[in-house]
Steps between C-alpha positions, in 0.01 A plus 500: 500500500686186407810481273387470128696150410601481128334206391242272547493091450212322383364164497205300355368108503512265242057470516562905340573317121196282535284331240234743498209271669221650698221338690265565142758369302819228401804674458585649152874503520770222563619432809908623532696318676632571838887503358368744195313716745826562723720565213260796396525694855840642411367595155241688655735716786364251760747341763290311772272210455158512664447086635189239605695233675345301178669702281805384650407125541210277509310549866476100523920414426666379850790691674787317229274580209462888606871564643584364121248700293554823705911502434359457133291785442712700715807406284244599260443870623859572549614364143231832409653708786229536681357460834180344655326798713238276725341191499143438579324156573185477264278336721175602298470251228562234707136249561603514870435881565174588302414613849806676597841359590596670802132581618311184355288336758704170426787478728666291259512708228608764706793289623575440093409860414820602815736205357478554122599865608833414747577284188487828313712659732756247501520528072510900603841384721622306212506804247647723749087730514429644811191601404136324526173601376156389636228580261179375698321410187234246690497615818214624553151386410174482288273593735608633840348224703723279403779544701597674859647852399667530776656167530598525137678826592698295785596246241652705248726648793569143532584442175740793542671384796538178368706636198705725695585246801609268229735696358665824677596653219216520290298822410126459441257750321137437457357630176127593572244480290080544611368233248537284226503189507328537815170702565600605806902501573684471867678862509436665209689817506871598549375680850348166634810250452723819649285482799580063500867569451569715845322146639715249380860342647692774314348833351842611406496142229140592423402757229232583201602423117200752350333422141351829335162257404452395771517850703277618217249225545459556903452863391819672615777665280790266446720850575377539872511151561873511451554768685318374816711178434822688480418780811542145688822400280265177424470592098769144402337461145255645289336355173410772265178486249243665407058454546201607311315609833335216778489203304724144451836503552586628143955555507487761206803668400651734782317872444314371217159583631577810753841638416469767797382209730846320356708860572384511838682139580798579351523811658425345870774221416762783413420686839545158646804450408337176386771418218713429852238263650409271235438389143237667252241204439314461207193295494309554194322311207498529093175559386335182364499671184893473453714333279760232630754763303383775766454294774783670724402879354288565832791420731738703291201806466467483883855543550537777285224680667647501840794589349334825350306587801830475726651754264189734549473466848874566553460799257183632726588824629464396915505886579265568290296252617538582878409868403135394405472296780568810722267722320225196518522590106404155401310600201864641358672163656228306265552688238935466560448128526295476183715676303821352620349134389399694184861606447373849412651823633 
């Protein structure tokens, strides 16, 4: 078993203090500015700064224009101490890839889908992240005949190469989700893009970043998805939240909904060794129902909760635990587990 490290870091993006909107509805708080948002992350016990290349700057400013407003917002960062943890390009709310950007039929918004994102490596350069992350958001499709699977499955180990050949430092994680916005999405599970990343220029660059939703929503448990990611020392960032069973992409509060669903990831990230490997990411939303006084409470609840369940899982009694496994007692390991989340004795 790995080392218990002492402490964890954490991160989350500026879109988690967000107006409130939803597809049914306008927003019902005020937008915060970008400035207020990163002086609240050291309120909150937060030190790293979740990043869209267009939270950073515009996506349509030349090479002056960016080199300018990245040494601003990362003069910005460090005046908070803190630290930008990745950078990933947001290619899907761009007109040119409502059919993809690295698998759209349209060669030329693939070629702007594979330059807007060495662009976002080169801002990554700038503020010293080593880190990229690929959400595949629209690749995939609507109805399957639209594209060639297979070909699209070349094409995102393109896309891969293509950010690793242009810079040989960079470290790339895909962060997998099986739908929404697309019906149908390009490598929906952790498993699939692990099986991509042994194909591209440089496995060793190439890991997973794994979202507890989105585990939940392919119908896996968040837990053994991280541990399958870290048996192949792939696990590079996680984003922890919380689902109310196979529906949309919800980003409750971390253990909110299943707190023994929530103990089980901590407890696989402290086996890990995790706290050694990378930052604690938090990607969830305020209820639509909160005040712009609360707005921040679900980052700060979310934190607080890992922070309990680390405390219970390093206080879990291991022996004890390996003793029911050896007697196959599992109805007395239930029972232990239960108990211990219940704080009873």
């Amino acid at each position: 078993m790995a080392k218990r490290p002492s402490n964890y870091r954490f991160s989350f993006g500026p879109w988690n203090i967000s107006a409130g909107a939803d597809p049914f509805g306008p927003v019902v708080r005020k937008e915060v500015p970008f400035a207020k948002k990163i002086a609240e992350y050291r309120k909150l016990g937060f030190t790293y700064v979740q990043l869209h290349d267009d939270d950073v700057v515009p996506a349509d400013w030349d090479a002056t224009q960016t080199a300018r407003g990245v040494a601003k917002v990362q003069k910005l960062l460090e005046s908070e101490g803190l630290k930008g943890e990745f950078i990933a390009p947001r290619l899907w709310e761009d007109r040119r890839t409502i059919d993809g950007g690295y698998t759209a039929n349209s060669a030329s918004d693939r070629r702007y889908a594979k330059n807007r994102t060495r662009r976002a490596v080169d801002i990554a350069n700038m503020m010293g992240i080593d880190l990229m992350v690929i959400w595949p958001a629209r690749e995939g499709t609507y109805i399957r005949e639209a594209k060639d699977a297979q070909l699209a499955t070349g094409r995102l180990v393109e896309a891969i190469n293509d950010i690793l050949e242009h810079d040989d430092k960079i470290r790339v994680v895909g962060e997998m989700k099986p739908n929404e916005p697309m019906d149908h999405a390009y490598c929906p599970s952790v498993g699939h893009f692990m099986g991509l990343a042994y194909r591209t220029a440089d496995p060793t660059r190439t890991g997973v970043l794994i979202e507890s939703a989105h585990s939940i929503l392919a119908g896996f448990d968040p837990a053994d998805d991280m541990a399958y990611a870290l048996w192949h020392e792939k696990l590079w960032g996680v984003h922890l939240n919380d689902q109310n069973g196979l529906k949309y992409d919800q980003d409750k509060t971390f253990g909110s909904v299943d707190l023994r669903r929530a103990f089980n990831q901590v407890w696989v990230l402290e086996r890990g060794g995790y706290a050694d490997i990378g930052v604690v990411g938090l990607d969830v939303k305020a209820m639509r129902t909160t005040k712009q006084t609360d707005q921040t409470a679900h980052l700060a609840n979310s934190k607080r909760i890992f922070d309990h369940l680390v405390a219970l899982a390093r206080s879990l009694d291991e022996k004890k635990v390996e003793a029911f496994r050896e007697n196959r007692d599992y109805e007395g390991l239930d029972l232990y587990i239960v108990e211990h989340l219940l704080a009873t004795k």
